[in-house]
C-alpha positions, 0 to 999 in steps of 0.5 A: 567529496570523494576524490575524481579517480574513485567516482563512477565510470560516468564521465561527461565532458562540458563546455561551460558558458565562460568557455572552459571545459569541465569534467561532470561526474554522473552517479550510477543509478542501481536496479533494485535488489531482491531483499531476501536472496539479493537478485536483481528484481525483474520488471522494476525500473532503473534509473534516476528519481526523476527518470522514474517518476516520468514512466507510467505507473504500470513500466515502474513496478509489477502489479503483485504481491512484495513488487520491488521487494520480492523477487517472484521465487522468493514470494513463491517460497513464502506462500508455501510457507506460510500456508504449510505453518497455517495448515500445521497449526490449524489443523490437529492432524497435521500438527506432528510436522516437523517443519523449523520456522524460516526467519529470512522468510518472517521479516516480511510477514507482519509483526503479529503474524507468529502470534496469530499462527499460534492462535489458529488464525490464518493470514490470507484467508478469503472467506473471511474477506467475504463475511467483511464485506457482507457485513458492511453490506447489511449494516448499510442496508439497516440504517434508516432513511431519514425522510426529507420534511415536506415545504410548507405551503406559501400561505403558512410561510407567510403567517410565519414570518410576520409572526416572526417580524412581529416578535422582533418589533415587540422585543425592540 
């Protein structure tokens, strides 16, 4: 354990059951940081684990995109960037771009997603969301409803049975 000088400011004095007096260290608890520029993140919440886990959902995190990894500038710029590399490699006419790729920002796209650039794919594409959904939609629809079998009438299930009872009588 790290000497008493050196711990936190959080000093705490307590009386114990047996009457002494103890000095009780609390840790600092940090706000999280941006993981691309380092800034403190807005919106997001500090304190410790169980403190946290006591607010609601909606006091913890912001509802948007890279909430408590991003900060809103850093997100901004990565938009920007990724559509100006979709644009650049999607379409011929905007292909003499000089536009240099941006690591800091790259580390928070998914893996394949240089790859796929290269391809003409496009990371955020809402049309292609739309088709996903109508297909499903359509294969749904398509499957074919089973109709459940009529109940026999009373008088055929007790033919059945005393056929069935008869069968077991026989192979006793």
């Amino acid at each position: 354990m790290v000497r008493p000088g050196l711990r936190g400011k959080g000093k705490v004095k307590r009386r114990t059951p047996g009457g002494a007096l103890v000095v009780r260290y609390t840790q600092r608890h940090s706000s999280p940081e941006c993981g691309r520029c380092g800034i403190l993140l807005a919106g997001t919440a500090k304190g410790s684990s169980s403190e946290v886990r006591a607010m609601k959902h909606s006091e913890r995190m912001p509802s948007r995109m890279y909430a408590g990894v991003l900060c809103a500038d850093c997100v901004d710029s990565m938009v920007r960037y990724v559509a100006r590399m979709e644009t650049k490699h999607s379409n011929p006419e905007f292909s003499v771009l000089e536009l240099s790729r941006d690591l800091t920002i790259e580390k928070f796209l998914p893996a394949d997603w240089w790859a796929s650039v290269q391809k003409g794919g496009l990371l955020w594409n809402k049309e292609k969301t739309f088709e996903r959904k109508a297909a499903k939609k359509t294969v749904k629809e398509s499957k074919p409803v089973e109709k459940k079998a009529k109940k026999p009438e009373k008088k055929e299930v007790k033919q059945v049975k005393k056929a069935s009872s008869a069968k077991k009588i026989k192979k006793k």
